[in-house]
N, C-alpha and C positions, 0 to 999 in steps of 0.2 A: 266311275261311281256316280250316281242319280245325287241329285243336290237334294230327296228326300231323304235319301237315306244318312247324307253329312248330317241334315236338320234332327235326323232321328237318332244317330250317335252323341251327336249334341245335348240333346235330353236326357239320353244315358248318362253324361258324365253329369250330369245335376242330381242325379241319386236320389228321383223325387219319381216315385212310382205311386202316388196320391195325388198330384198336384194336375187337377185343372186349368189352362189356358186361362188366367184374369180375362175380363173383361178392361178395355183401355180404351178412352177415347184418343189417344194417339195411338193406339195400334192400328189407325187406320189409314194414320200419313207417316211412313214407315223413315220418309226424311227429316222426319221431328223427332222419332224415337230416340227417347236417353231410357238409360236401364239405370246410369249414375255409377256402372263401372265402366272403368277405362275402357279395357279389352272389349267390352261387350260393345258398349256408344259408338268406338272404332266399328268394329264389324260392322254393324246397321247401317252409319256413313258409308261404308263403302259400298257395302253390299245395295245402296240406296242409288249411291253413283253407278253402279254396273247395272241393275235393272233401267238405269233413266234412257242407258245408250243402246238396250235391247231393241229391236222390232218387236212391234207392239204386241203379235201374237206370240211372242215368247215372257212378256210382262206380267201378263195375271197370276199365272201360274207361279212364278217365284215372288211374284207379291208375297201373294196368296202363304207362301211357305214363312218368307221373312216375317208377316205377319204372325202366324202363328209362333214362331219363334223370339218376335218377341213379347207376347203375352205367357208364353212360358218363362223367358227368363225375368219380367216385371214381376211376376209373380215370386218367384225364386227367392226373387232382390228383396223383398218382403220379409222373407225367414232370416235371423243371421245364421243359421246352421249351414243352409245351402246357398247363401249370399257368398260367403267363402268357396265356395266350389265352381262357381261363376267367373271368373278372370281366367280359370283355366278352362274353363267349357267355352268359354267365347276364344281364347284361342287357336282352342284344336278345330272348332267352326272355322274360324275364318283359314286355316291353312289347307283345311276339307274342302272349302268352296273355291277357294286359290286355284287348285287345281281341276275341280270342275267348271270353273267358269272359266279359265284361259282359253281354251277353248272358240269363246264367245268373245274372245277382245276385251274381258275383263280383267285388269289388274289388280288383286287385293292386298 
């Protein structure tokens, strides 16, 4: 499975088929990102530490993803309707990516 397509199942479980990518000035240092849920802060940590240990030509690109991921979910974390639906979308993300990035020497 493509680590676009974990990011895009990921969005699905946030059951926000209106919602825009925010704009964040930390979504651009993806090792600063808090969403200020547990499950989700975890994921970025990690997912932050497995992109650092990438070759470099394999970095933008899942930047590039984690970024967008998480201006979807700061955005999310905004609503409480779908603020609630968030510990479990960042979950099922990180055990999606768990097993695409093993692969790559990452452990999530």
């Amino acid at each position: 499975m493509r680590l676009d397509l974990i990011l895009a199942a990921a969005a699905l479980c946030l059951a926000t088929t209106s919602c825009a990518p925010a704009e964040s000035r930390t979504a651009h240092n993806i090792e600063e990102a808090t969403i200020g849920v547990a499950q989700c802060d975890d994921y970025l940590a990690r997912i932050s530490a497995c992109i650092s240990q990438l070759p470099p030509d394999r970095r933008a690109a899942l930047t590039a993803q984690a970024r967008e991921t998480f201006a979807t979910w700061k955005q999310a974390a905004a609503h409480p309707q779908h603020r609630q639906t968030l510990p479990q979308s960042c979950t099922v993300s990180q055990a999606l990516a768990r097993e695409e990035l093993a692969p790559l020497g990452c452990t999530l």
